[in-house]
Structures are given as structure tokens and as C-alpha cells.
VEXNUDREN-885926 format. One record per residue (C-alpha): residue in three letters; x, y, z. Coordinates in steps of 0.1 Angstrom, whole numbers, padded with zeros to 4 digits, always signed. Layout:
alaXYZ;...
REM end
This chain:
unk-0639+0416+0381;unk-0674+0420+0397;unk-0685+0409+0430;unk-0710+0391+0414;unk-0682+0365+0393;unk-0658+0370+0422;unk-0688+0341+0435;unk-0683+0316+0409;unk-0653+0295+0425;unk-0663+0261+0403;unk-0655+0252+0373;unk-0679+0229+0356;unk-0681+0206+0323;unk-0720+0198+0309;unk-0729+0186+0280;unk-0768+0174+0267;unk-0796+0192+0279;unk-0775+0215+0301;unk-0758+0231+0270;unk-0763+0268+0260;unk-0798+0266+0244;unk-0813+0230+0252;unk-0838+0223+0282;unk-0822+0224+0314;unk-0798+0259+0305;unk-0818+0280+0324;unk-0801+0260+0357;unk-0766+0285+0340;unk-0782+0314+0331;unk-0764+0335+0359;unk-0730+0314+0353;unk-0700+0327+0330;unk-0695+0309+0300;unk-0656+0299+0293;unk-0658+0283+0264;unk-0664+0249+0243;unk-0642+0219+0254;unk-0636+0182+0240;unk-0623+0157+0262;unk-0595+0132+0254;unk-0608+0102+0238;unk-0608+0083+0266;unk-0645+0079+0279;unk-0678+0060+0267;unk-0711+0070+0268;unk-0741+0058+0277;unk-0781+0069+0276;unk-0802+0057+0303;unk-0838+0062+0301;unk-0842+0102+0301;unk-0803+0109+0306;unk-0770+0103+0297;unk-0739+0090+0316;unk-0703+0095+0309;unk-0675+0069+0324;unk-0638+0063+0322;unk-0628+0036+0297;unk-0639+0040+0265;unk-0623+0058+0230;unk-0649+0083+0229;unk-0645+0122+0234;unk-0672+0142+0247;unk-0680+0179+0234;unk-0691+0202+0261;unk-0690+0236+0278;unk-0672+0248+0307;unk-0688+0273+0329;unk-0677+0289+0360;unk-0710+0284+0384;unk-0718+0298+0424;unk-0722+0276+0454;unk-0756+0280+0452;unk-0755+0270+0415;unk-0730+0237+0417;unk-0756+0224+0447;unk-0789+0231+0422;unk-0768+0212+0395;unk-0764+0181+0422;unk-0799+0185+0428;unk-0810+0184+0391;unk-0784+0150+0384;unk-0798+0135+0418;unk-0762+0133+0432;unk-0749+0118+0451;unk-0778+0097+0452;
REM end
């Protein structure tokens, strides 16, 4: 394993614009991709406005991708959701 994926200690579930090819990608383009992933059917989502919001309590599953992101990376990916605003 290279030094440069010994640096991605987080593991991290998007889904929406931050999905391989859609809008806000290009925030991943140095992480490794591990693969597609569906949740238990156990959330609800929502759309507010410009973005969507995922919570506990709900029958839906959510289809995503798991990538394995930096330090540098997870804290650009705060930045982007405005957490923990």
C-alpha cells in the first residue's frame, strides 16, 4: 500500500451530488473508491432547498458510495455540508 492511501484513515458514505460523476465529486477525486453500498431500510429522506438530509426512522434504504478519504479531505467534506453548523 502507498504512502499516499496509508493517509486515508476515514471511511465515508455519500450519496447525491457527491457520487462518482455528479457536481460536487471533484471534493473525492484523490480518495479510493470501495465500492457501492445500500443501507438497511431503516432511514427517511428528506430534500431541503438545494440538499438532501438523511435521518433515523424511516423504511427507506439509501444507495451510496463508500470511500476511504484523508484528514484534509473529511474536514473539506464538513466544510462543503456546513457541519457542524
Amino acid at each position: 500500500m502507498s504512502d499516499e492511501h496509508d493517509a486515508l484513515r476515514h471511511r465515508v458514505f455519500v450519496y447525491g451530488t457527491l457520487k462518482r460523476g455528479k457536481r460536487n465529486f471533484c471534493y473525492l477525486r484523490n480518495a479510493k473508491f470501495i465500492g457501492r453500498f445500500v443501507t438497511d431500510a431503516i432511514y427517511s429522506m428528506y430534500s431541503f432547498d438545494t440538499y438532501p438530509a438523511v435521518c433515523r426512522k424511516g423504511r427507506d434504504a439509501i444507495h451510496g458510495e463508500v470511500f476511504m478519504v484523508s484528514d484534509e479531505q473529511f474536514q473539506l467534506l464538513d466544510e462543503l455540508e456546513l457541519y457542524p453548523d
